[in-house]
Every structure is written in structure tokens, then in C-alpha cells.
N, C-alpha and C positions, 0 to 999 in steps of 0.2 A: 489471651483468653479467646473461646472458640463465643463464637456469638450466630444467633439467624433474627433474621430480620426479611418484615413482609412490607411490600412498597405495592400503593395502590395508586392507580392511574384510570381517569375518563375513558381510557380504552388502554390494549395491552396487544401489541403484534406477538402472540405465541405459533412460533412455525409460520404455516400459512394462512392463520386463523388469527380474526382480529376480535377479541373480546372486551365486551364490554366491561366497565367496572373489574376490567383483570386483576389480579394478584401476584407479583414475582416474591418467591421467597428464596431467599438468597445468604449461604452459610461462609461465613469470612471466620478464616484462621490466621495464626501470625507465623505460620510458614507458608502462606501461598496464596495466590490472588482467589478473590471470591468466587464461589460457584453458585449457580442456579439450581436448587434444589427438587426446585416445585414449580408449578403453575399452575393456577386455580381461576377456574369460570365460576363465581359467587352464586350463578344461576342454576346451575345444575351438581356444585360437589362444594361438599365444606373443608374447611381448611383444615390441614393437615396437624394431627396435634404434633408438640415438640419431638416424641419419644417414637415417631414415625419419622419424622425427617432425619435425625439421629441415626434411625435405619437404613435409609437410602445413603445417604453422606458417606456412612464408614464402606459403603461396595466401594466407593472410590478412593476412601482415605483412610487405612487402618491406625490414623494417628489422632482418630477424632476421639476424645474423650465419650463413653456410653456414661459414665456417673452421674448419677442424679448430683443436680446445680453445678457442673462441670463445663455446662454451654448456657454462655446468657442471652433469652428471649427479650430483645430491644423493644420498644416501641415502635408500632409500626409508622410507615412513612406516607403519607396520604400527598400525592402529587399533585392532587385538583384534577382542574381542568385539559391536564398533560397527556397527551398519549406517550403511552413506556414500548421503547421501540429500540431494535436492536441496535448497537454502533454502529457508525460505516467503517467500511476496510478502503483504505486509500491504497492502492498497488504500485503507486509510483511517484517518488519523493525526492529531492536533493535539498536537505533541511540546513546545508551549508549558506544558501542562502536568504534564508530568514529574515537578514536584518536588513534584506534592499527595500525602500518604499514603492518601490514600481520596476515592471520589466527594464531590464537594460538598455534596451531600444528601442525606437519607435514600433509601435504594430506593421506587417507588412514587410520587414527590413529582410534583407535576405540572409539565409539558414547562413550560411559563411561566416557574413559580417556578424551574425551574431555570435556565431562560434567563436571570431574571434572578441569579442567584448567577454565572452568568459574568460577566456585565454589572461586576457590582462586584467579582469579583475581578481581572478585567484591568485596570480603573480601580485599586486598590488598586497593583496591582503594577508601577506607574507613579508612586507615591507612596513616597519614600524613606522619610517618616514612618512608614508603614505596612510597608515591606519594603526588604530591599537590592536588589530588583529593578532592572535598569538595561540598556539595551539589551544591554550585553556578557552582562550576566549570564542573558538570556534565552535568546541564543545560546550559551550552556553549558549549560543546562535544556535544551533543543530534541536539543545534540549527546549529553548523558549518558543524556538517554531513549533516543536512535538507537544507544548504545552497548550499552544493556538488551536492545533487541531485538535487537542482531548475535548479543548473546554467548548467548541463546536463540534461534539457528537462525531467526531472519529475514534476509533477504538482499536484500529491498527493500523497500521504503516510498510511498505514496503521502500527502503529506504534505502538509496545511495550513500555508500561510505567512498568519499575518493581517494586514494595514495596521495601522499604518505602520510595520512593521519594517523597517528597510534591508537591502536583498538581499544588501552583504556579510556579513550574518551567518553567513550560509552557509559562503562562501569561507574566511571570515578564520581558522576551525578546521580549514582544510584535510580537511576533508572527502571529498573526491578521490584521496588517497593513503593507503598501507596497507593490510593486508590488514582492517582492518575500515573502510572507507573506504563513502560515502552512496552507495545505489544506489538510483534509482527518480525517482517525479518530485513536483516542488516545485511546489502547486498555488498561484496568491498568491490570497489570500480576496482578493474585492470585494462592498462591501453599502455600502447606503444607499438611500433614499427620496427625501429632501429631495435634489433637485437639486446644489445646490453639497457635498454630503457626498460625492453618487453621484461627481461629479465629481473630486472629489480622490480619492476609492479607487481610480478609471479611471486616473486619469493616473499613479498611484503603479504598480501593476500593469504597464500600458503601455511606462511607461519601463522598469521591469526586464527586461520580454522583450524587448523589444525590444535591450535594451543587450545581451541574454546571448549571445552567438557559439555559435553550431553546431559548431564544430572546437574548444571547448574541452571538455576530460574532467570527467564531473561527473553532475550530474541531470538531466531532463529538465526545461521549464519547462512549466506549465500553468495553467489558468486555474481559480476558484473562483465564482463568485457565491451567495453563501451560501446563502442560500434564499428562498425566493418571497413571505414574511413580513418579512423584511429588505431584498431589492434589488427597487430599480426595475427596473419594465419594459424604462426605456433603456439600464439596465444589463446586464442580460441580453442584450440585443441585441446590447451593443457587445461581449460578448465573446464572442457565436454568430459576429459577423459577423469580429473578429480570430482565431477558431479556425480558421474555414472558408479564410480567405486566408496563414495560418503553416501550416498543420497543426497545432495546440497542442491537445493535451489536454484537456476541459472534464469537474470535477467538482460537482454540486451537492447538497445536502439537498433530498431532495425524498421528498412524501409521510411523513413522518417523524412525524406526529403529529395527533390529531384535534383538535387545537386550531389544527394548521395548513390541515386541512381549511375547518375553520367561521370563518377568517377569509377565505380564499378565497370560500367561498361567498356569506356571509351579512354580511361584515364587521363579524363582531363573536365575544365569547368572548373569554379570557382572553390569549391574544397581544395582540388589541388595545385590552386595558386596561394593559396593559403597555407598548406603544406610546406610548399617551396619556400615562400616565404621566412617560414618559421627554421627552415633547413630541417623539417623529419619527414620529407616526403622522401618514402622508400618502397614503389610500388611491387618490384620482386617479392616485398614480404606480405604483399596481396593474393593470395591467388581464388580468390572470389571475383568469377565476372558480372555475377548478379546474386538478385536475393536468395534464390534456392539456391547456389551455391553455399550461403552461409546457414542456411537452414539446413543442409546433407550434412554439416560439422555437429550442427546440435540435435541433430533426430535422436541421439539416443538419451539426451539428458530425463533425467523421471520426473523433473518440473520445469518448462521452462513459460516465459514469460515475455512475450514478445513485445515492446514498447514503442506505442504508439504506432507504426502499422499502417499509418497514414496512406501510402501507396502500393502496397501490399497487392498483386493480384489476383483475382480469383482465383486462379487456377493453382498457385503459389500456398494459399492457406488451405486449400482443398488439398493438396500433397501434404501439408503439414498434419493436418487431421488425420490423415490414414496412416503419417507415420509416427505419429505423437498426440495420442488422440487425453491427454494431459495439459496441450500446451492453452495458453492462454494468451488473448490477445491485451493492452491494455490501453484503454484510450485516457484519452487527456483534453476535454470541451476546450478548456478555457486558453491552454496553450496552443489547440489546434487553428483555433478564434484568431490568436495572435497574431500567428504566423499567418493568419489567412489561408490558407490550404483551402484547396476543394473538399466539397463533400464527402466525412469519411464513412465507408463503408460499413462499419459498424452492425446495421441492421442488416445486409445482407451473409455476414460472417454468423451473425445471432442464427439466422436461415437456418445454415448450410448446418449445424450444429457446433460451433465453436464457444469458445468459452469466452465472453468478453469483460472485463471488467474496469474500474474507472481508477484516474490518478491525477491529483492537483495538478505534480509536476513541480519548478519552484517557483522563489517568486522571482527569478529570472530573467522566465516568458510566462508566469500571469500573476494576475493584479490580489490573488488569493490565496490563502493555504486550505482554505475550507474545501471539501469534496463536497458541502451543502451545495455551494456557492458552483459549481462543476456540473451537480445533480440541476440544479435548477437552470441554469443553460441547457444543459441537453433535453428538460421538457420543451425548454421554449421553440428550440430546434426540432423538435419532434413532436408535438402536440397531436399527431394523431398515432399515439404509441398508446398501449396499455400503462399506464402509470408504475401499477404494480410489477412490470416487466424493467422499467426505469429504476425503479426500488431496488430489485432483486442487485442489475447491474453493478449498484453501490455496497451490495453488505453481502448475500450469498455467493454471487459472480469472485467478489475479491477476497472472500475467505479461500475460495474455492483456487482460486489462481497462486495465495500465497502458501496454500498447502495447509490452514488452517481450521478448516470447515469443523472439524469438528471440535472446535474448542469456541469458535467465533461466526459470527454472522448471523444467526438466529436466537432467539429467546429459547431454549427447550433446556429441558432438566440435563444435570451433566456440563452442560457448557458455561464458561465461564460468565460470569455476571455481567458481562459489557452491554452497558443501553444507555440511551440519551434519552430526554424527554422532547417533544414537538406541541408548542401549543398551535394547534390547529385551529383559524379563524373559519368557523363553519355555522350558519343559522340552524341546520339539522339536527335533529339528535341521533341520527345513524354517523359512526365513521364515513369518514369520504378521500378514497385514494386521489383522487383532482383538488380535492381543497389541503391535503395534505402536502403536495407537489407543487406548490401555489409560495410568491414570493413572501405573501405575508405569512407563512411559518417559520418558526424562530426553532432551534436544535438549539439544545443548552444540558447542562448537569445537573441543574438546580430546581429544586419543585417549588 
């Protein structure tokens, strides 16, 4: 049954306008996620009757019933004291690890040492000995963390898939349906050095996109190549050059760490003791000796996504801009925190015109899955920013980066339904971007 329903809220972020006493009117079908119909300022326009919204809806759906009592007008939904405010877009996720209680390591610990604590706990968690872990069970970890973030006011994800997990893991929790149903896109990690590794990460990858159909409702698919310390050169390539002929989505770690620098450079430093260690240190199948080298392999992808970015130089994202003027930076507070890093650049890449947007990251390297919890470090970190510029970061910036702008990120007619509610502790009766940005605001689904 085709249904609209109007949800009223204390305030209403429509576009870039904050209204009071706003209106979302919102038409849910049972072949596809809900849409935003309308939006109505009570002060200046009256609500829309049925047999108009009816009109707008079939421009987009020639499957919506026009018959009188064919679509049932709900009760509407009066949120109180809630501001109705668009979901955030999280851009960067690894939901495999979901069910850790805390980062792996202490904060501070070095990028290596941690790389290797992942090393052995995905090995681990592949050993029933050691854990119940089991393909099914990882894709319950994967979907209960994607459930953490709905039910705190995220509404998409840009999500790490690692090899060799099987791509119906996705599917098989239906994920697609419901009002807390997977939005955003599913990037498959590819890495390896050694030839015949690289190879089977490509063709695992490969076949999943390849197999995923366009007309079915779901995620978007995308590509990963982990990072330039990890994947072959020919790796990289094969998935610049299957991004550029699909249009697929391409995200990487890149610039993330000074020990990923001084392997690039100088081939050597604690990555590639850690390499050797493991015996896949294969620098020939490197031939990046820095960061713009690995950014001249992906200049021509049509979205890419550059993760975390941490040591990234001026001069390196200013080339990226003129040759990819698409790509997008994505920061990560809480992991950046972790690790202790210097100051990241962030605001000056905002400058220069780049596109920045935010990402939990996992729980890893931090202590959250929430991008509230992300959003709210970076005010505390930046207090003399425009708020609403810190806003934008979380939900326009990461629509914008995952390629979904126009489905996600704003409240505006057409785009899908995604909003959270925020109670805002504020003595005013004007909206207030500073008390909204403020620890005692709570994101939730529920009015």
C-alpha cells in the first residue's frame, strides 16, 4: 500500500533554511525507500492536499496509484521539541569490526604495530579455535554495527568490504528493505603485492561488480585498493582503469601515515619490517615513490575518494584538484585523535576548494561508530569554525563525496526520506547552530 505521511518538528533543516514548526511530507511505497515529497513553512504556505502530492510523486514514480483511496493519508507525526534534520553520510567505514569493545591498541601506538594487530586479528577471526567468528557471523557484525549508526542519525555509509568475503553477505540480511535498510556504497577492498595474491583480490572484486545489476535496489558498488604500502602497482591500475569504463566509485588510504610516506620514498622504516616479516614485502611491484605518484594512477577515476589524507601536501591536493576536480578528501576526528597525528589540514584543503567530508573509520582505531560522536570532536577542535560549515562536512560534503547528493544529504522534495531527529537543549526560541553542535544534543529516530 502506497501511504504519505507529514512529520512535524520544533524546527526543520529544509536545504539551507532552518524552519520553524517545519513539515516533511514523505510518500513510502513497498517497492522502494521513501521519498520527500514536500516541505512546508506553516507560516507562509498550507499544506499540500493529497491529490497534489499524488502529482508531484508519479513525475518520479509512474507506479504510484492516481485512484482515489489507492494511497492512505497516515496520521501525522508530531516530533515535539525535535529538530527534523537531514541524516549524516559517514564516507568511511570497516563494519567488520563492529563487535571490538575498544581500539586494538593503546592510543599513540605506532601505524605498523597497529597494522599488525589487524593482521592477527582477522587471521584470529577466521579460526573457530580462537572465536565463533564464521562467514555468516561476520555479516551480522558488519549489519549490527550499520544498525548502531542508523539508529544515531546516519543514513549512509561508505563502507569497506575486505576479500574474501562473499558479496552475498550483504544481500542475504536484506539490507535493502525497511525503514532502517543499507544506504550508500560498498567499496570491495583489493591489496596484495605478490602477483598471484594481487590476482585473486582482482578477480574476487571483479566478479562481484561486475555480477551486481544496476536496476537492483540496494548499495552502490565500488572499488578499494588499500593502500600504496599494500597493493601493487598493477593493482591499482586495474581498478583506475575498471572505474573509468563502469563509472564505479574508487576509495583509497592514502597519505595516512609517516611510515607510509618513508616506505614510498626510501623503502624502508617500519611498514617494511613488517612486510618482511610477514614475507609479502615485494617492492618491484611498487613503483610509487610518493604520494603523487599514486594519485597520477587515479587522476582519471570519475569519483574518487581519498581516506584520511592526514599528510597529504599542499601542493599534492592542489594537483589533485586541477586534475580531479571530483575527488574528495575524507577525514576521520576520532581515528585521527587515536593515532595522535599532527594537525590535519582539513580547513586549509576546505580553502583551497576541495571537497572534505567525515568518516568514523572502525572501532579499530576509535572508541565509536557514530559520526555524531566524529562531528562533535571536530567542533571541540575547531570552535572558532562556522558550525553550520562543521554540519555541512557531515551530511552535504559526504553525500557529495559518495556520489549521492542527489538522493541524500539534504531535506528537499525528490530526495529520499533520510532524517534524524536532534533534541536541542537551547533556552531560546530561535534555532541555534552552537547549541545544536553542543555535547548535550542527542541524534536518534524516534520523536
Amino acid at each position: 500500500m502506497h501511504s504519505i505521511q507529514a512529520f512535524r518538528g520544533r524546527w526543520a533543516l529544509f536545504g539551507e533554511r532552518v524552519v520553524e514548526n517545519g513539515v516533511l511530507l514523505v510518500g513510502s511505497s513497498p517497492a522502494g525507500p521513501p521519498k520527500i515529497l514536500a516541505t512546508v513553512d506553516p507560516w507562509s504556505t498550507e499544506l499540500p492536499a493529497t491529490e497534489d502530492l499524488v502529482r508531484v510523486w508519479r513525475q518520479w514514480d509512474e507506479a504510484v496509484p492516481d485512484a482515489d483511496g489507492a494511497i492512505e493519508r497516515l496520521s501525522d507525526v508530531d516530533c515535539g521539541t525535535n529538530a527534523i534534520l537531514p541524516a549524516l553520510v559517514n564516507c568511511h567505514s570497516h563494519l567488520e569490526f563492529s563487535d571490538l569493545p575498544a581500539p586494538l591498541l593503546s592510543a599513540g601506538c605506532g601505524f605498523a604495530e597497529w597494522i599488525r594487530a589487524v593482521i592477527l586479528r582477522r587471521a584470529n577471526s577466521g579460526d573457530p579455535a580462537v572465536t565463533t567468528a564464521s562467514e555468516s557471523f561476520k555479516a551480522e557484525v558488519c549489519h549490527q554495527g550499520w544498525l548502531e549508526m542508523w539508529r544515531g542519525g546516519t543514513g549512509a555509509v561508505g563502507e569497506i568490504l575486505s576479500y574474501p568475503t562473499p558479496q552475498p553477505d550483504y544481500d542475504a540480511l536484506a539490507w535493502q528493505t525497511g525503514p532502517s535498510a543499507f544506504r550508500g556504497v560498498v567499496f570491495h577492498e583489493v591489496l596484495g603485492l605478490a602477483p598471484a595474491r594481487a590476482q585473486a583480490s582482482w578477480a574476487w572484486a571483479a566478479a562481484a561488480l561486475t555480477a551486481a545489476s544496476p536496476e537492483t535496489a540496494g548499495p552502490v558498488r565500488g572499488l578499494s585498493p588499500h593502500a600504496p604500502y599494500s597493493t601493487s602497482t598493477w593493482l591499482y591500475r586495474q581498478c583506475a582503469v575498471f572505474c573509468q569504463q563502469h563509472a564505479v566509485p574508487l576509495a583509497t588510504h592514502l597519505a595516512e601515515s609517516p611510515e607510509e610516506l618513508e616506505l614510498l620514498a626510501d623503502r624502508r622504516g617500519p611498514l617494511v619490517s613488517l612486510l618482511q616479516d610477514l614475507g609479502v614485502w615485494r617492492p618491484e611491484e611498487i613503483a610509487a615513490r610518493n604520494v603523487r605518484d599514486v594519485l597520477r594512477e587515479l587522476a582519471q577515476v570519475p569519483r574518487l575518494l581519498v581516506v584520511h589524507g592526514n599528510y597529504l601536501a599542499r601542493e599534492d591536493w592542489r594537483w589533485l584538484l586541477q586534475a580531479q576536480p571530483q575527488a574528495s578528501i575524507v577525514y576521520c576526528p576520532q581515528t585521527h585523535a587515536y593515532f595522535q597525528h599532527p594537525t590535519h589540514p582539513w580547513r586549509q584543503m576546505l580553502r583551497d576548494g576541495l571537497n572534505v567530508a567525515l568518516g568514523t573509520d572502525s572501532r579499530g582505531s576509535s572508541p565509536s561508530l557514530s559520526l555524531w560522536d566524529d562531528l562533535l570532536l571536530l567542533r571541540e577542535l575547531a570552535p572558532e569554525q562556522d558550525p553550520r560549515l562543521l554540519w555541512q562536512m557531515a551530511t552535504r560534503n559526504g553525500a557529495l563525496a559518495l556520489g549521492c547528493a542527489e538522493r541524500l544529504g539534504s531535506l528537499e522534495p525528490g530526495k529520499l526520506a533520510s532524517f534524524c531527529l536532534a533534541q536541542v537543549e537551547t533556552t531560546s526560541d530561535d534555532f541555534s547552530w552552537e547549541a545544536l553542535l553542543s555535547p548535550t544534543t542527542r541524534l536518534s529516530r524516534d520523536c
